[in-house]
PLY file of the C-alpha trace (Angstrom):
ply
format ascii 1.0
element vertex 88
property float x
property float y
property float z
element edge 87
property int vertex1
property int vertex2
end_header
87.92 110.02 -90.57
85.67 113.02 -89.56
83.13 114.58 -91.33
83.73 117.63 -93.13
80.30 119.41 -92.89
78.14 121.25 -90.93
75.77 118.86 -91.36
77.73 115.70 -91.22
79.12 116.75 -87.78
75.39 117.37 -86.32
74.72 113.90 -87.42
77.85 112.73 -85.50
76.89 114.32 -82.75
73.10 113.12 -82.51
74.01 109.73 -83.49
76.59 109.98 -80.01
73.68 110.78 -78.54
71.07 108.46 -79.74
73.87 105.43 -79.58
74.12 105.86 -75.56
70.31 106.20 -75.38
69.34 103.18 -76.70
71.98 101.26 -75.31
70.87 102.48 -71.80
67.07 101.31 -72.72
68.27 98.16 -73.96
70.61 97.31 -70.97
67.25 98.15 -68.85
65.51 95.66 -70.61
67.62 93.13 -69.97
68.65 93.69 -66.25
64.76 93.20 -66.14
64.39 90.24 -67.25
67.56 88.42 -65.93
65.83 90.26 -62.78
62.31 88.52 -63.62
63.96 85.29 -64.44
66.02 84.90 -61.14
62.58 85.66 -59.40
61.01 83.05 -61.74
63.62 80.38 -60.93
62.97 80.88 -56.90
59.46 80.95 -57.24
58.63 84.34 -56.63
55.46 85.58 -58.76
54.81 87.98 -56.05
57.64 89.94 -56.92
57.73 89.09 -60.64
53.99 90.70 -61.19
55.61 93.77 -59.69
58.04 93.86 -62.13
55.72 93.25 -65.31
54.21 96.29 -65.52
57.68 98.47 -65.73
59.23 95.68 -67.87
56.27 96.35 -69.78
57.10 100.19 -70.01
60.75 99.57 -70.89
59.42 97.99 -73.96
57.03 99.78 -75.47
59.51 103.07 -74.64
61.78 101.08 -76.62
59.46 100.31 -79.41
58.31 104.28 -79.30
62.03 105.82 -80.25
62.55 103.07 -82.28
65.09 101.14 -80.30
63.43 98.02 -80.98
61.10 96.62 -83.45
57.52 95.94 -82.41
57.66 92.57 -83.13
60.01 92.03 -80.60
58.57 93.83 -78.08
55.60 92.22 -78.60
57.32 88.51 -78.48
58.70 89.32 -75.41
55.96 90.25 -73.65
54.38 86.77 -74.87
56.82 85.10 -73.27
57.30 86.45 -70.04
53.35 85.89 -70.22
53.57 82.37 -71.17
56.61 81.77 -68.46
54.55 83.41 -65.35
51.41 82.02 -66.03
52.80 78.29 -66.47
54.92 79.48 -63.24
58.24 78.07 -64.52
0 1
1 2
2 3
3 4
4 5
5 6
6 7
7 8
8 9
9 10
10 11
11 12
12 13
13 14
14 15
15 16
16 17
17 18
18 19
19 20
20 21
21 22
22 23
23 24
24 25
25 26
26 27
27 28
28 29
29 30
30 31
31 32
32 33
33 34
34 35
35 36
36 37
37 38
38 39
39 40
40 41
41 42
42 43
43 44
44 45
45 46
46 47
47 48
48 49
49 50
50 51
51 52
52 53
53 54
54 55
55 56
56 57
57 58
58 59
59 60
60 61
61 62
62 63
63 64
64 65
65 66
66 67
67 68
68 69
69 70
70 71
71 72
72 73
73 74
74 75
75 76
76 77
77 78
78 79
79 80
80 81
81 82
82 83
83 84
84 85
85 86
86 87
């Protein structure tokens, strides 16, 4: 079924729009940290401090345009933590 208004078809369109976007921020995210957790697993923290900071970004960009919730970003971030500094 399509919509019948002007409106309702502007809606359509941005939610197209918004649907790719945040699927592309959340695929980031998680090619990260499979990324950081590969490097984690062969005992590079070299490599996975690089990483942090636009892991990091990814996140709170997320959080920004409301692709995730805070809390989550914020629990993630506490975990990597947790997981690099105890250097399993």
């Amino acid at each position: 079924m399509s919509p019948i208004t002007k409106s309702a078809k502007k809606s359509l369109r941005q939610n197209k729009r918004r649907r790719v976007n945040n699927l592309q921020r959340k695929k980031k995210i998680k090619d990260l940290f499979k990324k950081v957790n590969f490097l984690l697993s062969e005992e590079k923290t070299k490599e996975v401090e690089k990483l942090v900071p636009e892991l990091y970004k990814a996140l709170d960009k997320a959080v920004k345009t409301n692709t995730i919730k805070k809390q989550t970003a914020a629990r993630k971030k506490s975990r990597l933590m947790k997981k690099l500094k105890s250097g399993n």
